[in-house]
Backbone bond lengths (Angstrom), bond angles and torsions (degrees), N, CA, C in turn:
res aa  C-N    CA-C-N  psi(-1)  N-CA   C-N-CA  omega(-1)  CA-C   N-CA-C  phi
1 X - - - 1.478 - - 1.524 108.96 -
2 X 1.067 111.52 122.66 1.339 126.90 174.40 1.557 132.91 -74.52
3 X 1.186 147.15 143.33 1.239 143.33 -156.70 1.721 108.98 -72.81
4 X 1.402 125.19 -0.30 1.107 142.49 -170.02 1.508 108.59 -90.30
5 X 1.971 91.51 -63.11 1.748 103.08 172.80 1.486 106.68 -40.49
6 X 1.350 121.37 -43.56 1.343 140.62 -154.28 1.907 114.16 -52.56
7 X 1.644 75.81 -51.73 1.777 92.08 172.44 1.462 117.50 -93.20
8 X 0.705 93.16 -11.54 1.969 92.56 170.62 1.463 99.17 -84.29
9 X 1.193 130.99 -32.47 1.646 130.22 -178.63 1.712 94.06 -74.69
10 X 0.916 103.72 -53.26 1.819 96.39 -163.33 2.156 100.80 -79.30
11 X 1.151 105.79 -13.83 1.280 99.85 160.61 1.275 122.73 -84.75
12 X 1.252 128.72 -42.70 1.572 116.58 162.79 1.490 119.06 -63.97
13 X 1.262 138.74 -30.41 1.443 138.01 167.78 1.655 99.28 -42.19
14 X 1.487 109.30 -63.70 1.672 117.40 -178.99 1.421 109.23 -49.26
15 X 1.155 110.18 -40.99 1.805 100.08 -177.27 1.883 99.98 -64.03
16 X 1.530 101.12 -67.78 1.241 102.94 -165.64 1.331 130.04 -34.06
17 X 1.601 110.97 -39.34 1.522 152.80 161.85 1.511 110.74 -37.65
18 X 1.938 95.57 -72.71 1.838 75.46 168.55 1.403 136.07 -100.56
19 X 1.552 121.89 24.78 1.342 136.20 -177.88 1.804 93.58 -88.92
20 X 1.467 112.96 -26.37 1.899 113.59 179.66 1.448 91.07 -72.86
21 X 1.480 126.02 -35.53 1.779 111.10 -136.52 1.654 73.75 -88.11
22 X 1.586 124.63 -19.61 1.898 103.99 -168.79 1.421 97.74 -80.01
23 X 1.523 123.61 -36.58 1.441 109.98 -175.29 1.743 120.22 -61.59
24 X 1.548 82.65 -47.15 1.920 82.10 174.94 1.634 102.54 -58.68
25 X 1.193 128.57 -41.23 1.782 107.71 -176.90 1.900 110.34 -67.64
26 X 1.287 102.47 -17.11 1.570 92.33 -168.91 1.739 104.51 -86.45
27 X 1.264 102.86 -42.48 1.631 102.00 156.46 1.291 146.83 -46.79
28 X 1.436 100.79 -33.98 1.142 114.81 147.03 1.666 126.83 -74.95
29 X 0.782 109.82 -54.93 1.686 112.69 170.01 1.582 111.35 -31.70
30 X 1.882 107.01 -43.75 1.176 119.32 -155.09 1.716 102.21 -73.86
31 X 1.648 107.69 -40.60 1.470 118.73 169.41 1.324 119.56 -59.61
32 X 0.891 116.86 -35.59 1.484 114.90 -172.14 1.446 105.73 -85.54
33 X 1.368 130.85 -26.66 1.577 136.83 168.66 1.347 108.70 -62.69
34 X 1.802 124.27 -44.85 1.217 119.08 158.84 1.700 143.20 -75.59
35 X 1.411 84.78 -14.19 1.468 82.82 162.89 1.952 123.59 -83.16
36 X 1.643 103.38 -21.20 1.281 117.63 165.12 0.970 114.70 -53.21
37 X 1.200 111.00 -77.09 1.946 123.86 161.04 1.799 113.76 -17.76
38 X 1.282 105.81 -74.55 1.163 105.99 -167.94 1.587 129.89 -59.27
39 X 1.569 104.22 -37.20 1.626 115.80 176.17 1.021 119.71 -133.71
40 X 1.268 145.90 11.62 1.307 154.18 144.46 1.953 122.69 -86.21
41 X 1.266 105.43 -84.79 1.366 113.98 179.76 1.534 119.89 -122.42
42 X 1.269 144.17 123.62 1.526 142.11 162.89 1.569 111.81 -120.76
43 X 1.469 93.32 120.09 1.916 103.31 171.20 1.363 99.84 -57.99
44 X 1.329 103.50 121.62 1.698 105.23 147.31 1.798 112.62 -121.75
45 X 1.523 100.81 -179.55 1.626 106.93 -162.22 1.534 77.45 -126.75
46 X 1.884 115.11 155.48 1.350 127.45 -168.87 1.551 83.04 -110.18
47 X 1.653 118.54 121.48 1.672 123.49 155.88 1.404 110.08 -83.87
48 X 1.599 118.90 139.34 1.368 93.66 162.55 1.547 123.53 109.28
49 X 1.469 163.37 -172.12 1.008 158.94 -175.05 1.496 108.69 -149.36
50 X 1.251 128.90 11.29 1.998 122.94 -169.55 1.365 96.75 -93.67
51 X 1.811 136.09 20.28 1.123 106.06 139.60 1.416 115.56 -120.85
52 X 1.523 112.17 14.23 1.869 97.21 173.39 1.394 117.07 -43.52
53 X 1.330 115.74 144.54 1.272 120.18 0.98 1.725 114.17 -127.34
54 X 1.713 91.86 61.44 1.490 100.09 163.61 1.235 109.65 -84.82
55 X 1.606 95.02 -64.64 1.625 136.01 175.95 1.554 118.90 -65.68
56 X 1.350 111.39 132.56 1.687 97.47 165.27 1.444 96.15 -143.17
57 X 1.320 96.48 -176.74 1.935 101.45 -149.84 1.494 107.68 -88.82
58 X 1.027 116.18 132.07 1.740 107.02 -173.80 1.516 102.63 107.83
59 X 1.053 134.27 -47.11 1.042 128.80 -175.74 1.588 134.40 -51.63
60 X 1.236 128.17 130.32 1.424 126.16 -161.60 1.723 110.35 -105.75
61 X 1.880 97.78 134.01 1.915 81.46 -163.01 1.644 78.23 -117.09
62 X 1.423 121.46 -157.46 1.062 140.66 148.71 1.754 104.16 -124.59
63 X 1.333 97.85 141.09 1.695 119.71 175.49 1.390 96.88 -110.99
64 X 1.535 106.51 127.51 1.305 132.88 152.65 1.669 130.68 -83.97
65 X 1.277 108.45 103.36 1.469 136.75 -151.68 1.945 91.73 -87.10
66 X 1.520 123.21 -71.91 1.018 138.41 -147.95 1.991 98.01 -49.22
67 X 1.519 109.19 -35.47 1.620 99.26 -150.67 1.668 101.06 -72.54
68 X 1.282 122.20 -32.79 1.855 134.60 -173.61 1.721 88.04 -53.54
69 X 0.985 117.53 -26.74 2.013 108.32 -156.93 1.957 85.24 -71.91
70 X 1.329 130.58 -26.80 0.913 135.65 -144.61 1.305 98.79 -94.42
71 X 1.505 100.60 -72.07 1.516 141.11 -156.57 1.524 131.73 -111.60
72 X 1.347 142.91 124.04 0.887 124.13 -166.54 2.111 113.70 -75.24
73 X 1.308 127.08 168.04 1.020 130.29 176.13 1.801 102.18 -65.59
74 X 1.332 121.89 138.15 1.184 135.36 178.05 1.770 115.78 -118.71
75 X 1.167 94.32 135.38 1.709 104.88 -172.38 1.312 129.07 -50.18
76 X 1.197 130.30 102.96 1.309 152.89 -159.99 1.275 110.88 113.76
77 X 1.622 137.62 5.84 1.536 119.81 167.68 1.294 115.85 -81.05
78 X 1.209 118.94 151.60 1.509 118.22 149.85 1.526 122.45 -122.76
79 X 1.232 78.18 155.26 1.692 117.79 -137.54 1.322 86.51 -128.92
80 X 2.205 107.46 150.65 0.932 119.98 -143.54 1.999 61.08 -131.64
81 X 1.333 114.95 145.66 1.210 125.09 -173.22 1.699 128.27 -133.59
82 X 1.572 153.89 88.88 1.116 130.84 -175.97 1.465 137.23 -35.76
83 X 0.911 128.31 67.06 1.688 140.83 178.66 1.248 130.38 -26.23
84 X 1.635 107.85 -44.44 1.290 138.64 -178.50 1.673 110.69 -175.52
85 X 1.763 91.39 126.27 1.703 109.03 -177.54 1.602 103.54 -47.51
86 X 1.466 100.98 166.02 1.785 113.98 177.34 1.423 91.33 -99.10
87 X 1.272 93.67 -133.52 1.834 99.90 -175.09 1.456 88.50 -144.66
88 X 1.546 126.17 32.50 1.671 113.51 139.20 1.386 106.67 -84.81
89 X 1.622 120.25 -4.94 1.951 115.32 -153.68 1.720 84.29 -100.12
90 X 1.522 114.05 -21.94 1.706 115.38 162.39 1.135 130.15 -56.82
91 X 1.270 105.16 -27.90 1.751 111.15 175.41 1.939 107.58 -116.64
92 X 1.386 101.02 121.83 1.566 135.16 -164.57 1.569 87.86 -72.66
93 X 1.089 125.29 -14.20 1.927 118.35 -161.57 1.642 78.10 -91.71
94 X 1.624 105.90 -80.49 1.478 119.51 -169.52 1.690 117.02 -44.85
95 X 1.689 120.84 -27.83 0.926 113.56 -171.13 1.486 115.01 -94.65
96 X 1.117 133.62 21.57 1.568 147.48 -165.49 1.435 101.84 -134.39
97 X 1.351 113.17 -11.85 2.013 107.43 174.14 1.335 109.60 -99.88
98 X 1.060 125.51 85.09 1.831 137.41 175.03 1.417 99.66 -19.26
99 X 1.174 116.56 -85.73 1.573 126.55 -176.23 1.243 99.68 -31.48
100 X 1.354 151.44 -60.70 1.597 157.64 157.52 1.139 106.64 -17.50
101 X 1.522 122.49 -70.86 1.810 121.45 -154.74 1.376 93.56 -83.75
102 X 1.366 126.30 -19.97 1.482 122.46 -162.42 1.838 104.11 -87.05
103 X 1.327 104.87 -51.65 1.577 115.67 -174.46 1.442 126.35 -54.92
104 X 1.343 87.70 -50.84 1.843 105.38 -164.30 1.565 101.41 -86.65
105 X 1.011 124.24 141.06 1.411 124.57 160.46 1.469 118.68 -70.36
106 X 1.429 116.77 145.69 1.518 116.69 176.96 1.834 99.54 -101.12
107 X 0.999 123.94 138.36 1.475 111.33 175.51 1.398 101.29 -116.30
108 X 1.785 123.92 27.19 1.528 103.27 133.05 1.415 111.57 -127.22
109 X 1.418 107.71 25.28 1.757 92.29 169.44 1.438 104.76 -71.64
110 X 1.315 107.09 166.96 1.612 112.62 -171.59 1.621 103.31 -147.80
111 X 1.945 97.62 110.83 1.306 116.72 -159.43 1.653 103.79 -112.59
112 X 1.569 118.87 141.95 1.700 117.94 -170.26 1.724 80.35 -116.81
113 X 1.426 110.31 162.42 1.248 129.86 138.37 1.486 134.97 -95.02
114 X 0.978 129.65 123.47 1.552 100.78 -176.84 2.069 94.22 -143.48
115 X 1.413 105.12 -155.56 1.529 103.94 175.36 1.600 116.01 -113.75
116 X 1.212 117.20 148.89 1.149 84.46 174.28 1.355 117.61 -111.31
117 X 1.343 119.27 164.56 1.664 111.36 -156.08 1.526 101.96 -135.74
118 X 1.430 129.12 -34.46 1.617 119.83 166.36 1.315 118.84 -113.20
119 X 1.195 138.74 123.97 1.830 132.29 167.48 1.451 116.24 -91.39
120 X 1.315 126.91 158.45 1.399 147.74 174.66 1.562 97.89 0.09
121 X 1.166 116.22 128.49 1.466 136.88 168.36 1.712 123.87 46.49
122 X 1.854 105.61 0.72 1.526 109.07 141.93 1.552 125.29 -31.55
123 X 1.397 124.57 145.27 1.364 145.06 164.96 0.806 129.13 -78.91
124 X 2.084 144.02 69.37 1.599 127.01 -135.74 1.283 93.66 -104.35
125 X 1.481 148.07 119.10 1.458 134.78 132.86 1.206 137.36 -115.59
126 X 1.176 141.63 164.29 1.515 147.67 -141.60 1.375 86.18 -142.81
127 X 1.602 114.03 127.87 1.002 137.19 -167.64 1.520 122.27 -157.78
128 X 1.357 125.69 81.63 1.420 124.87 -153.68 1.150 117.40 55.24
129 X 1.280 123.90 60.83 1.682 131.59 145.47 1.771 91.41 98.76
130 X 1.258 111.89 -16.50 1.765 112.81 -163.39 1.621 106.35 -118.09
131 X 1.476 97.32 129.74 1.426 117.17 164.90 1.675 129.55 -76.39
132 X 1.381 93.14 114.46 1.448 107.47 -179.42 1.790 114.51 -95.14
133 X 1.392 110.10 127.41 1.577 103.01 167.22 1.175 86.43 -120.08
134 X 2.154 115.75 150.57 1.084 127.40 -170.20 1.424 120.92 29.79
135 X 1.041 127.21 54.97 1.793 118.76 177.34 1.309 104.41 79.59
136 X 1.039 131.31 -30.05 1.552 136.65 -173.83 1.790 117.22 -79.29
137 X 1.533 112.83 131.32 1.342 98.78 -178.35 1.340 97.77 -95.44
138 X 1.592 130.10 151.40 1.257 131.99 -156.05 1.785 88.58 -108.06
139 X 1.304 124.94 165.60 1.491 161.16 159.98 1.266 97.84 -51.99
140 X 1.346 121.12 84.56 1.844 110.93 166.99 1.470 122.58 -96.54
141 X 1.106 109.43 58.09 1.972 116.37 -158.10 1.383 73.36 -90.80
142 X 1.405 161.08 0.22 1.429 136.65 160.79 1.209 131.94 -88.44
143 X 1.241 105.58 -11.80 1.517 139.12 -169.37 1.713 130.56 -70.58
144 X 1.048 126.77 123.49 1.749 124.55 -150.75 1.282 87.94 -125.31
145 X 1.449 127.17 118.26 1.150 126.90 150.21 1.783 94.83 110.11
146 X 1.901 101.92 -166.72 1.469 117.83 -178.31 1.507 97.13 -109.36
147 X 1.831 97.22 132.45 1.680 89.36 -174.92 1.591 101.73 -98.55
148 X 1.283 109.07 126.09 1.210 135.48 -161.02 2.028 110.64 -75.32
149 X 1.040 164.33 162.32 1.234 152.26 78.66 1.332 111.83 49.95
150 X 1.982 90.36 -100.24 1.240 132.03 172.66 1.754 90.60 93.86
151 X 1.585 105.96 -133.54 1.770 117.08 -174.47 1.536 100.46 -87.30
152 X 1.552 132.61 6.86 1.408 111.77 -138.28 2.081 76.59 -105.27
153 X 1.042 111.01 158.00 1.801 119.60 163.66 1.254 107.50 -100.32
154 X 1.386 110.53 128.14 1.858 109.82 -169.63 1.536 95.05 -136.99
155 X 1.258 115.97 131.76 1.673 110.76 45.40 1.932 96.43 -105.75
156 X 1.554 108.87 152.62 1.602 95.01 -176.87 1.427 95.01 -131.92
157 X 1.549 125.37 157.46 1.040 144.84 160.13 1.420 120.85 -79.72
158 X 1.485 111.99 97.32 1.608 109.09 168.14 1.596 114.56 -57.69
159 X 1.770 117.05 115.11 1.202 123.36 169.22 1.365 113.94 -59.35
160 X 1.164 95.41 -179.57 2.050 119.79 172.70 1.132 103.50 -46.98
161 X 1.721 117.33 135.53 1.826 112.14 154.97 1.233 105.16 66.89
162 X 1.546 144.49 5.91 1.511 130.62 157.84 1.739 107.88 -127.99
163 X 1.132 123.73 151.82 1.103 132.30 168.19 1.622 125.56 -102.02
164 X 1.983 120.11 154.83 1.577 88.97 173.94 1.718 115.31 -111.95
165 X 1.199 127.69 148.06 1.171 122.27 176.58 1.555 118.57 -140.27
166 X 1.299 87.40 -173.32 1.882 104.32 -147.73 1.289 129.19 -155.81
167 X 1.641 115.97 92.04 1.327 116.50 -164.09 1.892 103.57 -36.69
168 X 1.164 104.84 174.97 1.737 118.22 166.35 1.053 122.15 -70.22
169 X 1.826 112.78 -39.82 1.166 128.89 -171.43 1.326 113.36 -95.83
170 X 1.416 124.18 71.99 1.488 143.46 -157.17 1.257 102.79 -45.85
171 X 1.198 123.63 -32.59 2.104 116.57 -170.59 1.838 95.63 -111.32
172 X 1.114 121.94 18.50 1.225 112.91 179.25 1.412 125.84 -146.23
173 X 1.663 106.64 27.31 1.224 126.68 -169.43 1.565 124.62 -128.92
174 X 1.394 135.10 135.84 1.530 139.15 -163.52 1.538 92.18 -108.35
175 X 1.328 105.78 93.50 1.601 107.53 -174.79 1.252 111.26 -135.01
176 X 2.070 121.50 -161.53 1.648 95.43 172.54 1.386 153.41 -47.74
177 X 1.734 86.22 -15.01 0.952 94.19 174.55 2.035 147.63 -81.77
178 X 1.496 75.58 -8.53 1.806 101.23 159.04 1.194 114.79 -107.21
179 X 1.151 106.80 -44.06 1.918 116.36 -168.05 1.084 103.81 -77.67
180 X 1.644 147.11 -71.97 1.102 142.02 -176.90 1.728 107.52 151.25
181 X 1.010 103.83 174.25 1.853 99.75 162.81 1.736 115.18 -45.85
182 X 0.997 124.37 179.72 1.452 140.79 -158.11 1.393 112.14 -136.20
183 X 1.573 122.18 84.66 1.341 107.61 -170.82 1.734 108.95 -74.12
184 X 1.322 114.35 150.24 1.336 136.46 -133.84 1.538 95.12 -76.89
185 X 2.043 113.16 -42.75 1.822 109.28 179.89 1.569 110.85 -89.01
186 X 1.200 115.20 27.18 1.223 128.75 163.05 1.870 123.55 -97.41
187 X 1.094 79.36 -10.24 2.209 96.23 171.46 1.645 100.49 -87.70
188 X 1.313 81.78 140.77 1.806 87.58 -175.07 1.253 103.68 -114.87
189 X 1.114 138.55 -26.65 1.290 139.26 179.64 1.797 114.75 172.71
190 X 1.517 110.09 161.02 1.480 105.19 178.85 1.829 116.41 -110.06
191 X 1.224 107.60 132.02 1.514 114.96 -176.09 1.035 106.70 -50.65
192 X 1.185 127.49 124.62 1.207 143.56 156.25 1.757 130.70 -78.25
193 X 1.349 97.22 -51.51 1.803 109.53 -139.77 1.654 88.29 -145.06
194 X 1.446 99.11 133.00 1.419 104.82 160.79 1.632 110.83 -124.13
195 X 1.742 99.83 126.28 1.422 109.68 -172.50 1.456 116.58 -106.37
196 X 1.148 119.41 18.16 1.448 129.35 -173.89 1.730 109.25 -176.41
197 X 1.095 111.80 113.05 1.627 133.05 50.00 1.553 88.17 -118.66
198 X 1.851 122.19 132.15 1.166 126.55 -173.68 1.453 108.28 -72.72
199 X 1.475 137.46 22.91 0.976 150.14 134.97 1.693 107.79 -56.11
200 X 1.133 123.06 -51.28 1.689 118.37 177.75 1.724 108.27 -101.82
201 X 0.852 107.30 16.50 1.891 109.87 178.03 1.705 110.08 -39.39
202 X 1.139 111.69 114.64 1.666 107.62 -177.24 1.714 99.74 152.80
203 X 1.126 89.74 162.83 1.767 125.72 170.20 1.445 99.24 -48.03
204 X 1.922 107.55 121.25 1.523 106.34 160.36 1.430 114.63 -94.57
205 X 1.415 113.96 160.32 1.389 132.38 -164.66 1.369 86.05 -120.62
């Protein structure tokens, strides 16, 4: 063997060597993007108009995942919510591994934002266009439109473990008041931050 063979051997080791050290960094990169994703922060995009005029359509927020592990959701957040399972909640293997339903995106689950406006064993009723919790009519300075009834029978008691909520845009929203209460491990996280259109860049209220 010649001093030639020599370096062609120790030059392919070096390639091979650092083509592993890029995969191990991209794998890693790749974990740590999903673990971001999954329990900390996930971009979502607003479809739709049921929160004008907090919300407008197109717009890209980030949802904050980490604080619910702690804390329960408190009245006036909004919250990014599961609406309807994907087809990981179809498969019993995939849907029982946390790290699974949490990490990966489903691209047909189908997720609403809305606010939330009553928690656990609150009194919600609608009473001339105005929302009452406990006897109390609440502050609707966010509120678009006449808030309607709709299908819901009021006055109702939000049970255990679900919350009730309510697009902004009171006549233009699929909320408790069609859908039903909000069971509580069905919240994925609360909006925080709007990062697009960098015309509105900042903290949502």
């Amino acid at each position: 063997m010649n001093n030639n063979d020599i370096n062609t051997e120790n030059n392919s080791a070096g390639v091979i060597s650092e083509i592993l050290q890029w995969i191990n960094a991209i794998l890693l990169a790749l974990l740590i993007a999903l673990l971001i994703r999954g329990f900390i922060f996930e971009p979502v995009m607003v479809k739709g108009s049921s929160m004008e005029n907090t919300l407008f359509d197109s717009q890209r927020l980030l949802v904050y995942k980490l604080g619910y592990y702690f804390s329960a959701p408190q009245r006036g957040d909004i919250i990014v919510f599961q609406y309807q399972p994907g087809v990981f909640s179809q498969n019993k293997y995939l849907d029982e591994i946390p790290f699974f339903r949490k990490a990966f995106p489903d691209f047909k689950e189908i997720n609403y934002i809305k606010r939330v406006i009553g928690l656990p064993g609150d009194k919600i009723d609608i009473i001339d266009n105005k929302v009452y919790v406990n006897n109390e009519m609440i502050e609707d300075s966010h509120a678009k439109g006449e808030t309607l009834p709709n299908n819901m029978q009021f006055p109702a008691t939000v049970p255990a473990n679900k919350v009730f909520v309510l697009g902004d845009n009171r006549q233009n929203s699929s909320d408790s008041r069609s859908i039903g209460f909000i069971d509580m491990n069905r919240i994925k996280g609360r909006a925080v931050f709007r990062i697009y259109p960098f015309s509105s860049f900042g903290t949502i209220k």
